[in-house]
MIVOMAR-931024 format. One record per residue (C-alpha): x, y, z; chain; residue number from 1; residue in three letters. Coordinates in Angstrom, 3 decimals. Example, Ala and Ser with C-alpha at 12.3 -4.5 7.8 and 13.67 -1.06 7.14 Angstrom:
{{12.300,-4.500,7.800},'A',1,'ala'}
{{13.670,-1.060,7.140},'A',2,'ser'}
//
This chain:
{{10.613,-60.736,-53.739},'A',1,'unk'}
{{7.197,-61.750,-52.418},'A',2,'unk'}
{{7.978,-65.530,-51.618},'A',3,'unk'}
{{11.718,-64.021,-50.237},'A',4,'unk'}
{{10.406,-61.811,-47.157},'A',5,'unk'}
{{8.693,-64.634,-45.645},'A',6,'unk'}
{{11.284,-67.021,-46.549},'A',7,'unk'}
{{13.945,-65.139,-44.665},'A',8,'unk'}
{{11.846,-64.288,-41.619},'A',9,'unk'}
{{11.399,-67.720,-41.269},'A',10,'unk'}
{{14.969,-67.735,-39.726},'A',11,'unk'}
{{14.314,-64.853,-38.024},'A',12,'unk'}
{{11.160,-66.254,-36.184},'A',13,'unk'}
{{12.697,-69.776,-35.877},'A',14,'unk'}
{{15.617,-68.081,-34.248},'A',15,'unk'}
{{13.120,-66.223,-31.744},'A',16,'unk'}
{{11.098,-69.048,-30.431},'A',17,'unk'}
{{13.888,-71.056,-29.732},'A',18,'unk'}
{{15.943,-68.914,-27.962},'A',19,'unk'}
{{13.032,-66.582,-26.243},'A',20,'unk'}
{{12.389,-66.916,-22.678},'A',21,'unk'}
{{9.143,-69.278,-21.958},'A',22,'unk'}
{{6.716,-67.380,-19.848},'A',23,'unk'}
{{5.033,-69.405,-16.708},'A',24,'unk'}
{{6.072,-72.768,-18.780},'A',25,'unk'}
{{4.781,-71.401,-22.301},'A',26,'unk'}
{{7.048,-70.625,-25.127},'A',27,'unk'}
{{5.733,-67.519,-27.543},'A',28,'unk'}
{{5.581,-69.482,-31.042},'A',29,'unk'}
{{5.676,-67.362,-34.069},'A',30,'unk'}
{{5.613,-69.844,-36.524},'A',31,'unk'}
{{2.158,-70.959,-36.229},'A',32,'unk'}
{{1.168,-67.430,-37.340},'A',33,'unk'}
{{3.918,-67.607,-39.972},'A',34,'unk'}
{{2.200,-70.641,-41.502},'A',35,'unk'}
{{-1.393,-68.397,-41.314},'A',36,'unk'}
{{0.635,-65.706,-42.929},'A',37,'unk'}
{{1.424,-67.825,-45.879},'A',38,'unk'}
{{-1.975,-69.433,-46.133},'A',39,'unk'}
{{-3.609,-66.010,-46.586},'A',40,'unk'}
{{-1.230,-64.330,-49.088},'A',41,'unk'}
{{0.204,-67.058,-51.188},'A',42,'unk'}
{{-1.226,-69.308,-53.722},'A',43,'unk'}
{{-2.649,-72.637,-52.319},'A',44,'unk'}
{{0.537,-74.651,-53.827},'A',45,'unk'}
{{2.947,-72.258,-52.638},'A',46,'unk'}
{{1.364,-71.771,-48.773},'A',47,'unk'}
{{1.279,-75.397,-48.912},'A',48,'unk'}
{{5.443,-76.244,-49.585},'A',49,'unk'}
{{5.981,-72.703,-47.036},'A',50,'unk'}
{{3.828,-74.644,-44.420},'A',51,'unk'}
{{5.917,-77.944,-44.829},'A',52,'unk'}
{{9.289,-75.624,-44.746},'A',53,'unk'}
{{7.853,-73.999,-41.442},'A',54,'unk'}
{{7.174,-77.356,-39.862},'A',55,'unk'}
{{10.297,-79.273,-41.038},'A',56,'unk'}
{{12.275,-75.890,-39.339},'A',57,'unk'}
{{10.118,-76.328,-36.144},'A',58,'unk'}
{{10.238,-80.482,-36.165},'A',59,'unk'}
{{14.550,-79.758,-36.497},'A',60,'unk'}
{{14.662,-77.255,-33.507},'A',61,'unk'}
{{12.142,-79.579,-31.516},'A',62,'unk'}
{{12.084,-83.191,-29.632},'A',63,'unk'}
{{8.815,-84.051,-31.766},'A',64,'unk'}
{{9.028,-87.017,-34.331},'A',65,'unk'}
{{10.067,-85.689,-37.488},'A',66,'unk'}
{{7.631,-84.151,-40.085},'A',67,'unk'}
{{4.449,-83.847,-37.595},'A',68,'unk'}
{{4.671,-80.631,-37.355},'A',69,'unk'}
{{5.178,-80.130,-41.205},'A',70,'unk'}
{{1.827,-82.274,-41.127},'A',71,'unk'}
{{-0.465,-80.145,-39.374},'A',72,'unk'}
{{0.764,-77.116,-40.832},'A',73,'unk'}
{{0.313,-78.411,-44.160},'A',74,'unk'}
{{-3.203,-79.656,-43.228},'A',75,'unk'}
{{-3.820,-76.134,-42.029},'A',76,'unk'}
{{-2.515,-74.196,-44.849},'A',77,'unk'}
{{-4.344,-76.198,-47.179},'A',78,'unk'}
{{-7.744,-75.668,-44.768},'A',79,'unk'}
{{-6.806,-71.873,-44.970},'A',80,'unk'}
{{-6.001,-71.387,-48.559},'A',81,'unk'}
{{-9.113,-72.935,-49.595},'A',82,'unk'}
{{-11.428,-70.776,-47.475},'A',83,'unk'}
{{-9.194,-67.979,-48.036},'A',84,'unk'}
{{-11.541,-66.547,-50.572},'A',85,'unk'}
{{-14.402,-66.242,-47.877},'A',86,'unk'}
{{-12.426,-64.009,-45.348},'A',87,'unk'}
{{-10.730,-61.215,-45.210},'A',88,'unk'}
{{-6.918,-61.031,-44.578},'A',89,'unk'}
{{-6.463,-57.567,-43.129},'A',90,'unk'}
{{-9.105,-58.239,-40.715},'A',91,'unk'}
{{-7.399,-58.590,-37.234},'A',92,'unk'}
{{-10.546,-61.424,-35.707},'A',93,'unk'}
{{-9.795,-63.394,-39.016},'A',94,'unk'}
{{-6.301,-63.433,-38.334},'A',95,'unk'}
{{-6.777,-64.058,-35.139},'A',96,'unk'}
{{-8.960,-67.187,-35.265},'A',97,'unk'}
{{-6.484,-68.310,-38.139},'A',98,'unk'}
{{-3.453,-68.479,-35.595},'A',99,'unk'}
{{-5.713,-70.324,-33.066},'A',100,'unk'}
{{-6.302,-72.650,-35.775},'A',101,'unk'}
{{-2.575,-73.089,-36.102},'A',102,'unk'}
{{-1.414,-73.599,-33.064},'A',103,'unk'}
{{-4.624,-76.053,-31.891},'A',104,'unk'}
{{-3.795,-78.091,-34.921},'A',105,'unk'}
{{0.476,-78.426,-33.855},'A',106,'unk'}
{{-0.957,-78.847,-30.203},'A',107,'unk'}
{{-3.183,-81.544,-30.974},'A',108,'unk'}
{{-0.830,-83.665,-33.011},'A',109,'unk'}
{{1.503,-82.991,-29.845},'A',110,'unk'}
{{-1.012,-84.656,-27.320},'A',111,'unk'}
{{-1.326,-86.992,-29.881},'A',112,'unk'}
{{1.901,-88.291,-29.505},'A',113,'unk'}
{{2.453,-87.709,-26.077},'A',114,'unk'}
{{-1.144,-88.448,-24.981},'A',115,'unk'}
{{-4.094,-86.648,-23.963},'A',116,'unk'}
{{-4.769,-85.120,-20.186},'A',117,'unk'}
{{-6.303,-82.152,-18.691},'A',118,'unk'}
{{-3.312,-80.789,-18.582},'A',119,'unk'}
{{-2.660,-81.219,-21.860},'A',120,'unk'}
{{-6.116,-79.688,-22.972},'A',121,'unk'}
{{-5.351,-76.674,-20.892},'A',122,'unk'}
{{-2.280,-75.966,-22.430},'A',123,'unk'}
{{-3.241,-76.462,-26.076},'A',124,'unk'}
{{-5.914,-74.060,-24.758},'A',125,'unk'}
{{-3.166,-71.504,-24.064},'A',126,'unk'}
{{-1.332,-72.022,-26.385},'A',127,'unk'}
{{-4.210,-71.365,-29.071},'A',128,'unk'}
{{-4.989,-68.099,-27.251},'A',129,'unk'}
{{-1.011,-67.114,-27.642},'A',130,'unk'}
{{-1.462,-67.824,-31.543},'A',131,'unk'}
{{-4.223,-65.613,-31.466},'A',132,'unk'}
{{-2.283,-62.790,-30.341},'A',133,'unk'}
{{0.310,-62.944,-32.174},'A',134,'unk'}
{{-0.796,-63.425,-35.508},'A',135,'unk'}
{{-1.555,-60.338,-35.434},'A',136,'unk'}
{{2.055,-58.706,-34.738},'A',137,'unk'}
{{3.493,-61.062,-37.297},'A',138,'unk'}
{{1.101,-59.897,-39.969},'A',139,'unk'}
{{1.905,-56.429,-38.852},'A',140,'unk'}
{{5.672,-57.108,-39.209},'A',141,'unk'}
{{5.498,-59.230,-42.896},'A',142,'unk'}
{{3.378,-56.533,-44.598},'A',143,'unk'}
{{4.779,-53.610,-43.330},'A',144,'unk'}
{{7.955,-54.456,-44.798},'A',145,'unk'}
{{6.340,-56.266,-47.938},'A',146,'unk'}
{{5.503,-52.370,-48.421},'A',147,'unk'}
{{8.971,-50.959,-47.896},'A',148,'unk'}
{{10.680,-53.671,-50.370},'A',149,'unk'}
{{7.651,-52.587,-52.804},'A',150,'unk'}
{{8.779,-49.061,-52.190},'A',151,'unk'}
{{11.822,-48.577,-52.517},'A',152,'unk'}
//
């Protein structure tokens, strides 16, 4: 039951960002903080295969080479799960910082393969600041009913 709720919101949250309106050109990702999620409940071997299941779901539903994405959110989760001693989950800063982390580390290997600009710096920029905010809701969400399932 523990490894289940985030398995299944997966498809929830995959479902979301792709069919969510984008606002001003930017699309509200929830699977960056899904990936954070993971890194700072599970083990470090089980974050690190629901990071590469997060980023082979985003790399489908995307026009990115295949298995990037499941590359920087592996890197990620494994950066996270090791420090994940040192910080506290529940924290909402920590959480935040740990979704910027996220989504910097999917937008870099992005301008990576597209190539770097100021443009491109500004919106991995946004983007990070996005991840920040909603790391926090999806934490909110996962736990919340983590305590329900527990309850009942």
């Amino acid at each position: 039951m523990n490894f289940l709720i985030p398995s299944a919101s997966l498809l929830v949250f995959a479902t979301l960002q792709s069919r969510l309106p984008t606002l001003l050109g930017f699309r509200v990702e929830f699977l960056p903080a899904l990936v954070v999620y993971g890194a700072l409940t599970f083990r470090r071997g089980s974050a690190l295969c629901f990071a590469l299941a997060v980023g082979f779901t985003q790399d489908a539903l995307s026009a990115a080479p295949f298995g990037l994405t499941a590359l920087a959110y592996g890197i990620a989760a494994t950066i996270l799960s090791s420090l994940r001693e040192t910080f506290d989950r529940d924290l909402p800063w920590v959480q935040m910082g740990a979704g910027a982390l996220a989504s910097t580390a999917v937008s870099f290997v992005a301008c990576c393969v597209v190539g770097f600009s100021i443009g491109a710096v500004a919106k991995t920029l946004v983007l990070a600041v996005i991840g920040a905010f909603v790391t926090p809701l999806v934490f909110f969400v996962l736990d919340y009913t983590r305590y329900r399932a527990r309850a009942s």
